[in-house]
DRENDO-1510 file (C-alpha; in Angstrom, 1 decimal, always signed):
<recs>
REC; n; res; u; v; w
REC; 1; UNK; +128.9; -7.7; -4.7 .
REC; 2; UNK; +129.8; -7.4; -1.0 .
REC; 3; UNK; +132.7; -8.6; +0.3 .
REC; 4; UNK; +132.7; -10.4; +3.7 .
REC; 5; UNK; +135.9; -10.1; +4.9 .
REC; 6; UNK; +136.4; -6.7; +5.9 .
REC; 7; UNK; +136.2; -5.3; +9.4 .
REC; 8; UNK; +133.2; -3.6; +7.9 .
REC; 9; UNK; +131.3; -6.4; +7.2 .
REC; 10; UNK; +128.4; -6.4; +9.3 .
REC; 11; UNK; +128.6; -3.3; +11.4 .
REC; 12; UNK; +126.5; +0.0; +11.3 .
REC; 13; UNK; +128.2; +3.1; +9.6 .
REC; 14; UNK; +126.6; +6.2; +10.5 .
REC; 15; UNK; +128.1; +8.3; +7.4 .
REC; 16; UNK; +127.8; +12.2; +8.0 .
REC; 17; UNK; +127.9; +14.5; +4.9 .
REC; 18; UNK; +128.7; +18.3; +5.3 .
REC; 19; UNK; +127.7; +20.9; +2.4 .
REC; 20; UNK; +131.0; +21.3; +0.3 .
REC; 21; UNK; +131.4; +20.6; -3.4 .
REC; 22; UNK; +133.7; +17.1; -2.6 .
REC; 23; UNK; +130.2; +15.5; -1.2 .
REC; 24; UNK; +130.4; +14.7; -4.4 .
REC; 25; UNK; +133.2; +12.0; -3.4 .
REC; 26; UNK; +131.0; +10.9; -0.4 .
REC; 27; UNK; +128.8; +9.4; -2.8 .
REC; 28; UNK; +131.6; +6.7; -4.0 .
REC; 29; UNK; +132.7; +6.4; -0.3 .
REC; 30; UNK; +129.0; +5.2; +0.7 .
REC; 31; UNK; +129.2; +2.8; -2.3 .
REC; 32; UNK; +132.3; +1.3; -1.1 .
REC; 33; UNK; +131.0; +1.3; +2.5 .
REC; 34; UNK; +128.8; -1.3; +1.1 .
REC; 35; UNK; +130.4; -3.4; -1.1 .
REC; 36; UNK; +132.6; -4.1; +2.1 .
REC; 37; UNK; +129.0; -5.4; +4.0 .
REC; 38; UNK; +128.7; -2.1; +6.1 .
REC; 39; UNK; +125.2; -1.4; +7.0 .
REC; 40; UNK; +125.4; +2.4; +5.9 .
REC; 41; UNK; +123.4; +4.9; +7.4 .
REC; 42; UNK; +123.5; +8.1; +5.8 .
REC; 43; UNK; +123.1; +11.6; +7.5 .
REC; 44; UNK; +123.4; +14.6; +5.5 .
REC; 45; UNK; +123.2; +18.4; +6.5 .
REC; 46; UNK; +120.7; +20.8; +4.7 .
REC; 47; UNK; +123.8; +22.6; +2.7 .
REC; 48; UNK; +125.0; +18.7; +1.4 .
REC; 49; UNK; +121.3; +18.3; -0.1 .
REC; 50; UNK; +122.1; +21.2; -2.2 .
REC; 51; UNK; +125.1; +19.4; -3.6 .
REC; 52; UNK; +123.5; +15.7; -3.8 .
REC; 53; UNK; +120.4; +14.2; -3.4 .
REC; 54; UNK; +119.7; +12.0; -0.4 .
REC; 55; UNK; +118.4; +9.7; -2.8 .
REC; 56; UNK; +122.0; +9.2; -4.5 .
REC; 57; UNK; +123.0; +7.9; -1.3 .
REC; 58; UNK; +119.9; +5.5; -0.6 .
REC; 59; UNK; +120.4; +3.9; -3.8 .
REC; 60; UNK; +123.8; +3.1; -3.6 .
REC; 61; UNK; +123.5; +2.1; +0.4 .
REC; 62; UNK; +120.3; +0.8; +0.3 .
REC; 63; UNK; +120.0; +2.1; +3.6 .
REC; 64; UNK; +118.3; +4.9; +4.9 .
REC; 65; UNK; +119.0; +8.9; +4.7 .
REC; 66; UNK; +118.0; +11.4; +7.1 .
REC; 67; UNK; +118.2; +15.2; +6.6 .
REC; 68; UNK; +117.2; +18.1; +9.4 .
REC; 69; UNK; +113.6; +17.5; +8.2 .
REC; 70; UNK; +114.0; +14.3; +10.3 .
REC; 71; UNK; +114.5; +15.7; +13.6 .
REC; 72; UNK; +110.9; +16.4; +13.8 .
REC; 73; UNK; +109.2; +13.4; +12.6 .
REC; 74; UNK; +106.4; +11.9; +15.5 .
REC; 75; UNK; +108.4; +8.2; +16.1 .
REC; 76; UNK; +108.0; +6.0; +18.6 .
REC; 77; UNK; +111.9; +6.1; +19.2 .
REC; 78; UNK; +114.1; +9.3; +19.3 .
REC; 79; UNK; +115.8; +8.1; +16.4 .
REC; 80; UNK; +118.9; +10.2; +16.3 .
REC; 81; UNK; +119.6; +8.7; +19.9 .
REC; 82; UNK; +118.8; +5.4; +18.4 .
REC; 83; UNK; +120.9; +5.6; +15.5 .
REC; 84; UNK; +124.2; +6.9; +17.8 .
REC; 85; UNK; +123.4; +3.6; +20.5 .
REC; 86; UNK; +123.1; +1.2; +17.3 .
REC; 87; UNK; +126.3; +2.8; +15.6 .
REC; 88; UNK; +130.1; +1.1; +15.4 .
REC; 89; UNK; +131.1; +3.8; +14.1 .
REC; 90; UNK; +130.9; +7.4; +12.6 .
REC; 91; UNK; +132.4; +9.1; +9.2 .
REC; 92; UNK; +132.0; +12.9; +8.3 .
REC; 93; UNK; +133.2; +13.3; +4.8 .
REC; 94; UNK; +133.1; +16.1; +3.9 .
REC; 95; UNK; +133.8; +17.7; +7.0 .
REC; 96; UNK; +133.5; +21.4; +6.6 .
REC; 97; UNK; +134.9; +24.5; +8.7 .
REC; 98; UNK; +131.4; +25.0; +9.7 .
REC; 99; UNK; +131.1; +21.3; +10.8 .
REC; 100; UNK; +134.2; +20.5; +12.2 .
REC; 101; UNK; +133.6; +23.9; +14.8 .
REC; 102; UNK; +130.6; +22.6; +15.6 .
REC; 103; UNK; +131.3; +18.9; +16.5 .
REC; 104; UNK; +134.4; +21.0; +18.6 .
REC; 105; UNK; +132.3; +22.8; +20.8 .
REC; 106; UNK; +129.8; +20.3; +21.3 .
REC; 107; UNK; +127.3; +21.9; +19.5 .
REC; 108; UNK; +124.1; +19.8; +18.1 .
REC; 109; UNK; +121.8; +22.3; +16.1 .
REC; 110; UNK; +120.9; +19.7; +13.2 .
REC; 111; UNK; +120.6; +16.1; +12.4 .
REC; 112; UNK; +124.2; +15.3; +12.1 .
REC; 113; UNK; +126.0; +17.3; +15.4 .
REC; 114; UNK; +123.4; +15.8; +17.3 .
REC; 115; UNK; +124.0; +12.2; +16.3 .
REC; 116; UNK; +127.6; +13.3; +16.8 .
REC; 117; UNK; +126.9; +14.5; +20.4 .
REC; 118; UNK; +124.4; +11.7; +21.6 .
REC; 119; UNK; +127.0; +9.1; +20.1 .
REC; 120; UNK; +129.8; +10.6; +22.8 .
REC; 121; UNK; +132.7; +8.6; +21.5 .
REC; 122; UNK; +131.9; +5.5; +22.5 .
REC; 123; UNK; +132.6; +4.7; +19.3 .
REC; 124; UNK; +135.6; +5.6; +17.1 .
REC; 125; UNK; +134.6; +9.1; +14.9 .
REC; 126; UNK; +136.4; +10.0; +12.2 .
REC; 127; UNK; +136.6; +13.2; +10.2 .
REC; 128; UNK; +137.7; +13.6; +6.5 .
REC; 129; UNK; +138.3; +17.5; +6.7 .
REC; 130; UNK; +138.0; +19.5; +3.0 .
REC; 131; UNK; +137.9; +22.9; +2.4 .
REC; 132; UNK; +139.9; +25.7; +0.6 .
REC; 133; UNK; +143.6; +26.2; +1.6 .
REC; 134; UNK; +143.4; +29.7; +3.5 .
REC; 135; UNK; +139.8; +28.1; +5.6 .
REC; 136; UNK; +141.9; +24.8; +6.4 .
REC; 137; UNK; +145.2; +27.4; +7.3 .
REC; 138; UNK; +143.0; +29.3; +9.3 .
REC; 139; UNK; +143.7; +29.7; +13.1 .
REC; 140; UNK; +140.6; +28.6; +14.1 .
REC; 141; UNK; +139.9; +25.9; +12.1 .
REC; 142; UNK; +143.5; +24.7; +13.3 .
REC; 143; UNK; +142.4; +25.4; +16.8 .
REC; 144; UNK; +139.7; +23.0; +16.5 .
REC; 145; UNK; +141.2; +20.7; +14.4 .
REC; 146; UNK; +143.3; +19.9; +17.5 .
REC; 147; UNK; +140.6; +20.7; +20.5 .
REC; 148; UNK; +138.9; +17.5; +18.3 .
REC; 149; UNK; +142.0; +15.6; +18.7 .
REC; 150; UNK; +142.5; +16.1; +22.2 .
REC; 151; UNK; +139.0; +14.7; +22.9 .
REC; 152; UNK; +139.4; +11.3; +20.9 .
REC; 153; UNK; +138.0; +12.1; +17.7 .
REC; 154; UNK; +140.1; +10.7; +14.7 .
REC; 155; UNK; +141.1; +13.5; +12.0 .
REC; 156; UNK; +142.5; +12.8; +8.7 .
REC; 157; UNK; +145.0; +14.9; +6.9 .
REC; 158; UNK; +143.5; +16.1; +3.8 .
REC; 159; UNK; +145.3; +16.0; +0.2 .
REC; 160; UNK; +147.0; +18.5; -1.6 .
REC; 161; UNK; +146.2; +19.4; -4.8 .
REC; 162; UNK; +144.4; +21.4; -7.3 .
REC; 163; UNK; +141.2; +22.6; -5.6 .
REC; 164; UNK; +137.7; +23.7; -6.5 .
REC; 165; UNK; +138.2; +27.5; -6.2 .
REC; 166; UNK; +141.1; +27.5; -8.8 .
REC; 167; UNK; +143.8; +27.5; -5.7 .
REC; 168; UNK; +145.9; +24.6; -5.2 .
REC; 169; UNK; +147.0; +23.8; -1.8 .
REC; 170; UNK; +146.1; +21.3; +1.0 .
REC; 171; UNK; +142.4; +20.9; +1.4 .
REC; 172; UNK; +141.1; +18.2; -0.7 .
REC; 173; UNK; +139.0; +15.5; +0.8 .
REC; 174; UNK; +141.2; +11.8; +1.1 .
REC; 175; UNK; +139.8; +9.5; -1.5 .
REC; 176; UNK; +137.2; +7.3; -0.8 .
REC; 177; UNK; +139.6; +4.0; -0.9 .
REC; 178; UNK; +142.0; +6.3; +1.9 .
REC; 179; UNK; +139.0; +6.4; +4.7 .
REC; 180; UNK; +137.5; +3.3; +3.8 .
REC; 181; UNK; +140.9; +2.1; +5.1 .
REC; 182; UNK; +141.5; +4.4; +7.9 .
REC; 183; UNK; +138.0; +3.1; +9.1 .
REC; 184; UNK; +138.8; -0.7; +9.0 .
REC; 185; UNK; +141.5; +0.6; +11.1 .
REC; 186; UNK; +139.8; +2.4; +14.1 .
REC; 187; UNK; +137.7; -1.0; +13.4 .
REC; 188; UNK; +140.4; -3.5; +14.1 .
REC; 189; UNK; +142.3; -1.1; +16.4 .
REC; 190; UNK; +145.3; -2.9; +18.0 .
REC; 191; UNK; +145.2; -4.6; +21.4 .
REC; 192; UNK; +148.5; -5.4; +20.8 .
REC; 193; UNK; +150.4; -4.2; +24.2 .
REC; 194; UNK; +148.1; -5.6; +26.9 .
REC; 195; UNK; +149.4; -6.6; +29.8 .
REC; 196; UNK; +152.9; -4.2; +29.1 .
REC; 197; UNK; +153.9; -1.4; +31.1 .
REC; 198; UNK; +155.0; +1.8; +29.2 .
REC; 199; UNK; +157.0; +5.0; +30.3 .
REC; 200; UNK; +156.8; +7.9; +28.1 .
REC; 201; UNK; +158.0; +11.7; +28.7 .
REC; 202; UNK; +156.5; +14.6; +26.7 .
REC; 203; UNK; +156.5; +18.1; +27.1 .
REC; 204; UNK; +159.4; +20.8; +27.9 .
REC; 205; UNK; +161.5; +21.4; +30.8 .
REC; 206; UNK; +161.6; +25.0; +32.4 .
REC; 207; UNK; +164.8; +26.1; +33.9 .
REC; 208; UNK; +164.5; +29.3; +36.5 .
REC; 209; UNK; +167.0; +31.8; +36.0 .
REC; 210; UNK; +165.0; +33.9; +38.8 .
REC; 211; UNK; +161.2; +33.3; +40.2 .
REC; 212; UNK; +160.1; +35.2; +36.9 .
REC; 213; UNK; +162.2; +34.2; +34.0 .
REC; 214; UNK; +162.8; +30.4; +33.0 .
REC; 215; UNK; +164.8; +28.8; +30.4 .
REC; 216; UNK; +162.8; +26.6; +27.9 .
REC; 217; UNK; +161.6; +26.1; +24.4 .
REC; 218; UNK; +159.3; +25.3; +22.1 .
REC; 219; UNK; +157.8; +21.7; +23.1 .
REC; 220; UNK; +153.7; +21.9; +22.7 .
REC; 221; UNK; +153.8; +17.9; +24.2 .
REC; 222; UNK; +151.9; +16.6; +21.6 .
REC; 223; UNK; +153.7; +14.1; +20.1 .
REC; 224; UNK; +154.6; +12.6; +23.9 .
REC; 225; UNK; +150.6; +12.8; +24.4 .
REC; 226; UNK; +149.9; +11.1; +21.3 .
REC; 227; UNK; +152.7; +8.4; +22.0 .
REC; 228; UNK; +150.8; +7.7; +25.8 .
REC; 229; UNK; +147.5; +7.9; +24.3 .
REC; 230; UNK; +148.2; +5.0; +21.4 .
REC; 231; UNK; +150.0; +3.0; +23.5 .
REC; 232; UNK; +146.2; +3.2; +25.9 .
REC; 233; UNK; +144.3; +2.0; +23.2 .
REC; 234; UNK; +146.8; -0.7; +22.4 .
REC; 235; UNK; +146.0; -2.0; +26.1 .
REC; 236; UNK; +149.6; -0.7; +27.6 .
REC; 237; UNK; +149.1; +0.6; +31.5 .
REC; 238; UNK; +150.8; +3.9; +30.8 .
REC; 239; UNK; +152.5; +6.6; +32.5 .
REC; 240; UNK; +153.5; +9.8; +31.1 .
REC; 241; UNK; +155.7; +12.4; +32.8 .
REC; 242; UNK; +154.9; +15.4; +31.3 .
REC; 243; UNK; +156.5; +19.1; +31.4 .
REC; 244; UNK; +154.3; +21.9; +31.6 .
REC; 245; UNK; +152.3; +22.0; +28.9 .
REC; 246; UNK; +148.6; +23.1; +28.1 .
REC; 247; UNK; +147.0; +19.5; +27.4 .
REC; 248; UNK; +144.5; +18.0; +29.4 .
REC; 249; UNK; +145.5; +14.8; +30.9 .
REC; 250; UNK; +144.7; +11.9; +28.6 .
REC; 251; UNK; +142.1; +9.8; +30.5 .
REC; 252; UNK; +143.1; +6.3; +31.3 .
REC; 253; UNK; +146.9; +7.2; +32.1 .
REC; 254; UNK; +149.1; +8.0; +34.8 .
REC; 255; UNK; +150.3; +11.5; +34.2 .
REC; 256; UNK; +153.5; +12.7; +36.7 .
REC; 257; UNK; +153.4; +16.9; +36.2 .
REC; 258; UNK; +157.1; +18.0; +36.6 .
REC; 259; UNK; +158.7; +21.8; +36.2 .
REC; 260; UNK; +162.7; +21.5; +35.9 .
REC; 261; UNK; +164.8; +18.8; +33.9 .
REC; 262; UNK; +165.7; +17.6; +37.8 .
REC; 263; UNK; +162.5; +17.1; +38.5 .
REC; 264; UNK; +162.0; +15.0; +35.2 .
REC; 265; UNK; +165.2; +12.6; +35.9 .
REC; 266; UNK; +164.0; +12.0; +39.4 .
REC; 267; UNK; +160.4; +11.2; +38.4 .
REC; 268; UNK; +161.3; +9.1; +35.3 .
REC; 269; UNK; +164.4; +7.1; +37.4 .
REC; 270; UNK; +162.0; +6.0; +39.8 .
REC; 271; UNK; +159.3; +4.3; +37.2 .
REC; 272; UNK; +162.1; +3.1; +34.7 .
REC; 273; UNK; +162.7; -0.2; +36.4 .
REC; 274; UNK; +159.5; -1.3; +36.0 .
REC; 275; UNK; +158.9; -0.3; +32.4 .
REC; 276; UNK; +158.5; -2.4; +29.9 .
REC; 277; UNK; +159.1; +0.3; +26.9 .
REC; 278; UNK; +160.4; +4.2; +28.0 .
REC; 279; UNK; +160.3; +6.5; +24.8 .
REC; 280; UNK; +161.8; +9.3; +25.7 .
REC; 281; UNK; +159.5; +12.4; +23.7 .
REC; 282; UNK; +160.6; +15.2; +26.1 .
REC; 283; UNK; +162.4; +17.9; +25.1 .
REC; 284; UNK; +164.6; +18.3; +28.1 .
REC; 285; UNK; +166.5; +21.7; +28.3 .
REC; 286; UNK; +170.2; +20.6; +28.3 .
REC; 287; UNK; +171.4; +23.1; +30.4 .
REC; 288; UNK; +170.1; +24.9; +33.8 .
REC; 289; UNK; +171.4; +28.5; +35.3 .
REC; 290; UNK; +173.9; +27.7; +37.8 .
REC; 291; UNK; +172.3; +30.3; +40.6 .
REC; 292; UNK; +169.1; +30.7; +40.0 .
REC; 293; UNK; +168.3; +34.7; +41.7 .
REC; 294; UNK; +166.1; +34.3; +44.7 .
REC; 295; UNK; +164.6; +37.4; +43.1 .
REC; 296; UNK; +163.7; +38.7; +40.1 .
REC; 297; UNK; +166.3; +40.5; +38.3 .
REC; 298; UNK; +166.3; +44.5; +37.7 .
REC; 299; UNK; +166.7; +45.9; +34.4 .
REC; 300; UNK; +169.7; +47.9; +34.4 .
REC; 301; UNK; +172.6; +49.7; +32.2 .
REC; 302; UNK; +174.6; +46.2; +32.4 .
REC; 303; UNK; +172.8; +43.1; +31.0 .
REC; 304; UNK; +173.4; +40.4; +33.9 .
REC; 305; UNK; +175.4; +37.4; +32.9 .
REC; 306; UNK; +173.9; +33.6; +33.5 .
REC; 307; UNK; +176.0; +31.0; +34.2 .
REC; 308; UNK; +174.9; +27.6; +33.4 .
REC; 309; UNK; +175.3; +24.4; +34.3 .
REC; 310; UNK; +174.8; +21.2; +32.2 .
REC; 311; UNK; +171.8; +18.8; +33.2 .
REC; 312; UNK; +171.9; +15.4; +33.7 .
REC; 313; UNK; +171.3; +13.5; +30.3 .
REC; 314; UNK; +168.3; +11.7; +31.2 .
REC; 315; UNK; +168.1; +9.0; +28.2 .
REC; 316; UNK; +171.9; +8.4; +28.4 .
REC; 317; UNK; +171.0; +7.9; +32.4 .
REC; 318; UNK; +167.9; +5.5; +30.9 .
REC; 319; UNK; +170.4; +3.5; +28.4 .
REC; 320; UNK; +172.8; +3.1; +30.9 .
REC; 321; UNK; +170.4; +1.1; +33.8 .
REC; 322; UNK; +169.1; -0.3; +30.8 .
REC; 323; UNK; +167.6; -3.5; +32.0 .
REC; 324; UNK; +167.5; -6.8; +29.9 .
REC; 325; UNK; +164.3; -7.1; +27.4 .
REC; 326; UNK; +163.4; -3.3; +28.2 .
REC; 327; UNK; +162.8; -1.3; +24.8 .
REC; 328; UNK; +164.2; +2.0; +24.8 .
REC; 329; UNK; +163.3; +4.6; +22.3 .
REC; 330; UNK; +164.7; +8.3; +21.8 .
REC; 331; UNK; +164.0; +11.3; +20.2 .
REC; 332; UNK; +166.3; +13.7; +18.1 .
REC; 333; UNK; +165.5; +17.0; +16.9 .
REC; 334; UNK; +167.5; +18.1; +14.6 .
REC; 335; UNK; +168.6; +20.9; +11.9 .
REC; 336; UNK; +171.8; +19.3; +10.3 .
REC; 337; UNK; +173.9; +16.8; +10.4 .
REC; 338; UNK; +170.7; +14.5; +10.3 .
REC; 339; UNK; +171.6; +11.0; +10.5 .
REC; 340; UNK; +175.0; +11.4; +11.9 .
REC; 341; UNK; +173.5; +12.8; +15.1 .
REC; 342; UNK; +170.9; +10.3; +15.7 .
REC; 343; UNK; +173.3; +7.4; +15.0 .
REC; 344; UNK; +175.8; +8.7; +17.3 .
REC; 345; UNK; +172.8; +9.4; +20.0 .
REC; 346; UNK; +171.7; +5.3; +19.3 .
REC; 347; UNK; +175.1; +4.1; +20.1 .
REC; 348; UNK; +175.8; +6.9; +23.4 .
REC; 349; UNK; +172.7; +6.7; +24.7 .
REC; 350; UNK; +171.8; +2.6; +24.2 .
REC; 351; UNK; +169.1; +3.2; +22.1 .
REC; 352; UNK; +166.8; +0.2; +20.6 .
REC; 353; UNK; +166.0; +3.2; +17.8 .
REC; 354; UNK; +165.5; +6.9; +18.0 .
REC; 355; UNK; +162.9; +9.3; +15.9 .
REC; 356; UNK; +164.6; +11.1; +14.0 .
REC; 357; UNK; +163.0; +14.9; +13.5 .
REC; 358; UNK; +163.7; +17.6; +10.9 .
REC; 359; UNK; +162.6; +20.4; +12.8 .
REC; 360; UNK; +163.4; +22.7; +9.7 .
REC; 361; UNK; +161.1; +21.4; +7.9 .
REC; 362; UNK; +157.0; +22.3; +7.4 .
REC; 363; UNK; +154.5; +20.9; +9.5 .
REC; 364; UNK; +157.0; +18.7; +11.2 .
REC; 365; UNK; +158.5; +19.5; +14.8 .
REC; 366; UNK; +157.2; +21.6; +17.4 .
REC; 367; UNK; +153.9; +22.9; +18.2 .
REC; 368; UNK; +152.1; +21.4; +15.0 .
REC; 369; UNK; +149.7; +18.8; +15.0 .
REC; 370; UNK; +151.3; +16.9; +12.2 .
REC; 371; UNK; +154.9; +15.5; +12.1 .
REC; 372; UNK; +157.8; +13.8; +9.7 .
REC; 373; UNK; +160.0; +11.4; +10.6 .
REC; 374; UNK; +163.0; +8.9; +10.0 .
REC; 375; UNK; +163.0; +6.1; +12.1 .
REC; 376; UNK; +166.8; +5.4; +12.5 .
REC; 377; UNK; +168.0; +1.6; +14.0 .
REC; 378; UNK; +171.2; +0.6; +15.3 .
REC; 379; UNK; +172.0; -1.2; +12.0 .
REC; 380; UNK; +171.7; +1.5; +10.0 .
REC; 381; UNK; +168.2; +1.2; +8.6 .
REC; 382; UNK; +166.6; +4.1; +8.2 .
REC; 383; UNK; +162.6; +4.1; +7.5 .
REC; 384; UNK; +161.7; +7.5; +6.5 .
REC; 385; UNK; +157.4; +8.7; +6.9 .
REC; 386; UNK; +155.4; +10.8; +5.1 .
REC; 387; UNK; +153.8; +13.8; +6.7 .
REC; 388; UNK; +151.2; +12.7; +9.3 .
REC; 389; UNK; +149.5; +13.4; +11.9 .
REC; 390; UNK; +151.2; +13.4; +14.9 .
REC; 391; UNK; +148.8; +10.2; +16.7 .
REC; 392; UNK; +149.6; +8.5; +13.0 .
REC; 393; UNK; +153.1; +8.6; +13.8 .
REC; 394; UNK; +152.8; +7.4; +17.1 .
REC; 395; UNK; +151.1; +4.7; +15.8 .
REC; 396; UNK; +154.3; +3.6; +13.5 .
REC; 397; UNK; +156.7; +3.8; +16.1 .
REC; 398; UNK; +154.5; +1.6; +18.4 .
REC; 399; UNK; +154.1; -0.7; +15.2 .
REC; 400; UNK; +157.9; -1.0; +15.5 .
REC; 401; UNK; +158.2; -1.3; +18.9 .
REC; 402; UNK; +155.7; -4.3; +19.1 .
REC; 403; UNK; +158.0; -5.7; +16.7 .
REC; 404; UNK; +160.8; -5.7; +19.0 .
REC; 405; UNK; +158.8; -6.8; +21.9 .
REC; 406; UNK; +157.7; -9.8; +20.1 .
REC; 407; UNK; +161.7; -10.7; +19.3 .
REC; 408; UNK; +162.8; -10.5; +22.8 .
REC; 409; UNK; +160.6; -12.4; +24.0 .
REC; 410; UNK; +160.2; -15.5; +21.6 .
</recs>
């Protein structure tokens, strides 16, 4: 029976399948597809065939399957082209190493890279990545696990658990029921802040202690990116003032490039008035050398000695021109003393709440794609997420924010 009532109802599901033993699982995911009213189009790689038949998923879509063979069919319409113009959007579950490279580099040597490519995100794409443990740990795979987030493309965490090899570890592909809901999300994505104006600062600062040596740390930006990003595609006008970082500007926002912590203050104080919502993401260096050396410094018998000089603390700065109905939203990265820091930073700095960050901890912090949080309010609520991705995250806080918004100005 299909139900009417879901964002999928109605729309055209182009659903890739990658040769891995959990295409097994795509199987139930196309079956679900359906039952919500999706009009499923299934596209499945020569190595998937191997694992199911392409008539498994035409019987349980009723819709058509195309395999490589495909590509060179005589048709009066180049249907991959056609199939990528008619799609809402795109699944790929399983996505493989193999696949998810591919789609990275923009390569299109079969039937489902080359829907990929001719689709171009103009519709939401989402990948359900599953492999074994050490292929998903892998450098590379990492690498383009992220290149694909930078360009748009929606990548799920996969589970942990016992996997097909005998190893046990994060690689297992989300059940079906977990990206049937992440795509009625990209489906009913949020236009929630249109019309608002949002200031966000990602990124590290870089202190000179002479025209070759700086002091910084370990900021990739990525969660200050993801933050601008969201808040785009909720219909906020953004600008981010980013540190130096190596991510491509985000398209459809205002990025301000700054070096020093100075820099930063002066760039941010001059936008803040105007802001509807600041979150502060940057991981400003508290402290600057005093002189920095006009030249670079010598190595010699005595190590030299650098005085430094605190910085201006930008958020306290922020809370205290603080105007009324603005929304103001810290970060706190932290080793100990958790929650006592971030509530003492919340009632210093004039905080509406502050993301609190174990940095400590696994796959959380700096220069990972995936983070885990503890939203901490002045009350003393505390919400605490799960391990996500870092644009998941960003999504929750924005969830909260809204919230906020909504109260101030009823």
């Amino acid at each position: 029976m299909k139900a009417g009532g879901s964002p999928l109802a109605g729309r055209t599901v182009v659903l890739g399948v990658a040769g891995g033993i959990a295409a097994y699982k795509a199987a139930e995911l196309a079956r679900r597809l359906w039952e919500r009213g999706a009009e499923v189009h299934t596209v499945m790689t020569e190595a998937a065939t191997r694992f199911v038949t392409p008539l498994t998923f035409a019987s349980l879509t009723h819709g058509p399957v195309y395999t490589d063979s495909d590509l060179f069919q005589p048709r009066r319409a180049i249907e991959h082209v056609s199939l990528a113009d008619r799609a809402h959007l795109v699944i790929v579950a399983p996505a493989t190493a193999n696949v998810l490279g591919k789609i990275a580099c923009g390569l299109a040597d079969d039937y489902l890279t080359t829907v990929i490519a001719a689709v171009a995100l103009r519709v939401p794409v989402l990948l359900a990545p599953a492999m074994n443990v050490h292929m998903y740990r892998n450098p590379a795979v990492q690498a383009n696990i992220g290149r694909l987030r930078e360009l748009g493309y929606e990548v799920m965490e996969p589970e942990e658990g016992p996997l097909a090899e005998g190893y046990s570890g994060v690689g297992r592909l989300p059940e079906p029921a977990a990206i049937v809901a992440a795509a009625e999300r990209l489906l009913t994505r949020k236009r929630d802040l249109a019309g608002l104006r949002f200031l966000v600062t990602a990124g590290p600062t870089r202190e000179p202690i002479d025209p070759v040596r700086f002091i910084s740390n370990r900021s990739s930006g990525k969660m200050g990116y993801a933050l601008a990003e969201a808040a785009r595609d909720r219909g906020a006008r953004v600008t981010l003032v980013s540190g130096p970082v190596a991510l491509p500007d985000p398209p459809g926002v205002e990025v301000v490039r700054v070096e020093t912590a100075h820099e930063m203050l002066e760039a941010v104080l001059a936008r803040a008035e105007e802001a509807d919502a600041i979150i502060k993401a940057a991981a400003v260096a508290d402290f600057r050398p005093a002189r920095p050396a006009v030249h670079k410094l010598k190595k010699s018998s005595v190590a030299p000695v650098v005085e430094l000089e605190p910085n201006t603390d930008i958020l306290r700065e922020l809370g205290r021109r603080k105007r009324p109905g603005q929304v103001l939203v810290g970060f706190a990265a932290e080793t100990r003393d958790l929650l006592d820091n971030a509530q003492r930073k919340i009632r210093d700095k004039n905080l509406d709440f502050i993301v609190l960050n174990d940095v400590s901890q696994p796959g959380a912090g700096f220069e990972v794609d995936t983070n885990i949080v503890t939203l901490v309010f002045p009350d003393g609520r505390t919400e605490p997420l799960p391990r996500m991705s870092k644009r998941e995250v960003a999504e929750a806080i924005l969830d909260r924010l809204v919230a906020l918004v909504k109260e101030r100005s009823s």
